[in-house]
N, C-alpha and C positions, 0 to 999 in steps of 0.2 A: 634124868629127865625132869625132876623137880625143881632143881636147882634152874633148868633153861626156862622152867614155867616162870618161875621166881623172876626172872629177867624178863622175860617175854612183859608181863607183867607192871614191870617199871617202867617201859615205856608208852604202855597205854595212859594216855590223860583225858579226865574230864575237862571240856571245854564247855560250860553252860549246860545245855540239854545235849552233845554231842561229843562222841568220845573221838581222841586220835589218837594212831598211832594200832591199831589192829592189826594193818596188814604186816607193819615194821614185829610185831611180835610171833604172828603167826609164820612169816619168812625166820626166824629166828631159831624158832620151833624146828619148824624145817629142815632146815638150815646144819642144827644141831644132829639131827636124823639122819640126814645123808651122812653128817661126819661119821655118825657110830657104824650106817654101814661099812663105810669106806676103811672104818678103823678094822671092822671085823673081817676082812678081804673079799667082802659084797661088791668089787667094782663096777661092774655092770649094772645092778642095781642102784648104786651109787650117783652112776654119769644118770639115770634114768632119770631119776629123784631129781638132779641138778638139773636136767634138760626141763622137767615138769615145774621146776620151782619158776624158772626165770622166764616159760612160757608163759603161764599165770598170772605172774605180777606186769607180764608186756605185754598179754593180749585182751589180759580182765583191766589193764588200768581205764582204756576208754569207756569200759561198759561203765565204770564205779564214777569215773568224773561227770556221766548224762544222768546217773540215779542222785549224784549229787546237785549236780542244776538243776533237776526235776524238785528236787526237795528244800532246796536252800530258802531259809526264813528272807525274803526281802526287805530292803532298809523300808521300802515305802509307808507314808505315813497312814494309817489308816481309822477311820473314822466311823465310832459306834454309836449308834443309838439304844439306850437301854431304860427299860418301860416296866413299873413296876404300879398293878392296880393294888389296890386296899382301902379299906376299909376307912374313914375320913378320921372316924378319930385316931388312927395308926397313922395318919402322916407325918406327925414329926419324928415319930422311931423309925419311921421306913426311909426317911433323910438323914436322919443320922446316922444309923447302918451303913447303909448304901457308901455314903463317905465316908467314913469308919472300912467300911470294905474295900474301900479302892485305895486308900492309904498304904504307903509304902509300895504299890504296886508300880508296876511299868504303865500306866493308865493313865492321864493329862486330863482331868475337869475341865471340858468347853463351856458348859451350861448347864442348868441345875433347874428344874420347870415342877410345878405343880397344876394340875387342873381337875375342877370338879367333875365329875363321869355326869353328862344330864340325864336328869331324873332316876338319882341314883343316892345312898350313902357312900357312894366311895370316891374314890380321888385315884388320879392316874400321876403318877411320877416318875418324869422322864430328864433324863441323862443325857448329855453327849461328850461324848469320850474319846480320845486318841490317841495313838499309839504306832510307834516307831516298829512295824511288823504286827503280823499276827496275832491277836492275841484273844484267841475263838476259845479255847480250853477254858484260860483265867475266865472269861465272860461267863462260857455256862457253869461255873464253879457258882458262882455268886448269883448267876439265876437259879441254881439250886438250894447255895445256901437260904438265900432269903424267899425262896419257895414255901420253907416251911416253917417260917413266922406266922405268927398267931395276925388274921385279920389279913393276910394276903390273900388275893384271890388270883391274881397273876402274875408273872415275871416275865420278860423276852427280854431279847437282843437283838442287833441286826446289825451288819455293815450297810453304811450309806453313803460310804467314799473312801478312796486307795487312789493319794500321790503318789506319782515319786518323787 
């Protein structure tokens, strides 16, 4: 059974955030099962296990392809606004950061804004950002990280538009 794990195993692939090839492994597993019954002169158990495997994979595939439509990342482009208050004299660390942090990411610099808060010492710096799909997780990463810089007083995010 180790050995079939082993296999089972090699044809799981990671694709990005999403793995394939589960069901091809866990049929395998299966697969393998039935044979030992069938080796051992379980035949009935056997056809059972066979009638169970190929019900499964032909009556669960429609349910697995609607949780898949339900979940699939969209190509569409979509369009952040990201607002970062502090402290005035923190503004140029909080631009530099903030760029420094979206670097190398899936993230596209639309615009890049500073404004004085009235009747305030602090400055609001605002972002607009986009991005081919989703990308809500990265965003509150970096509302987080730069949360807890010295001289922040606030961080958000927001979508403000999704093409396709």
């Amino acid at each position: 059974m180790s050995g079939i794990g082993f296999m089972g195993a090699g044809v799981i692939l990671k694709d990005g955030l999403s793995l394939r090839g589960i069901n091809t492994a866990a049929t395998l597993w299966c697969t393998a099962a039935v044979g030992t019954l069938s080796g051992l002169g379980g035949t009935r158990f056997s056809l059972i296990g066979t009638l169970g495997i190929i019900g499964a994979n032909i009556l669960l595939r429609p349910v697995g392809k609607a949780i898949n439509r339900d979940t699939i990342v969209s190509d569409a482009e979509i369009t952040y606004l990201f607002h970062i208050t502090a402290r005035a004299d923190h503004e140029n660390h909080m631009r530099a950061l903030l760029l420094h942090s979206i670097g190398g990411q899936p993230l596209l610099l639309r615009s890049l804004k500073s404004e004085d808060v009235e009747h305030t010492d602090k400055v609001e710096v605002c972002a607009t950002l986009t991005s081919t799909g989703r990308q809500n997780l990265l965003l509150e990463q970096l509302v987080s990280r730069l949360s807890l810089e010295a001289g922040v007083t606030g961080a958000s995010w927001e979508i403000v538009g999704e093409h396709e």
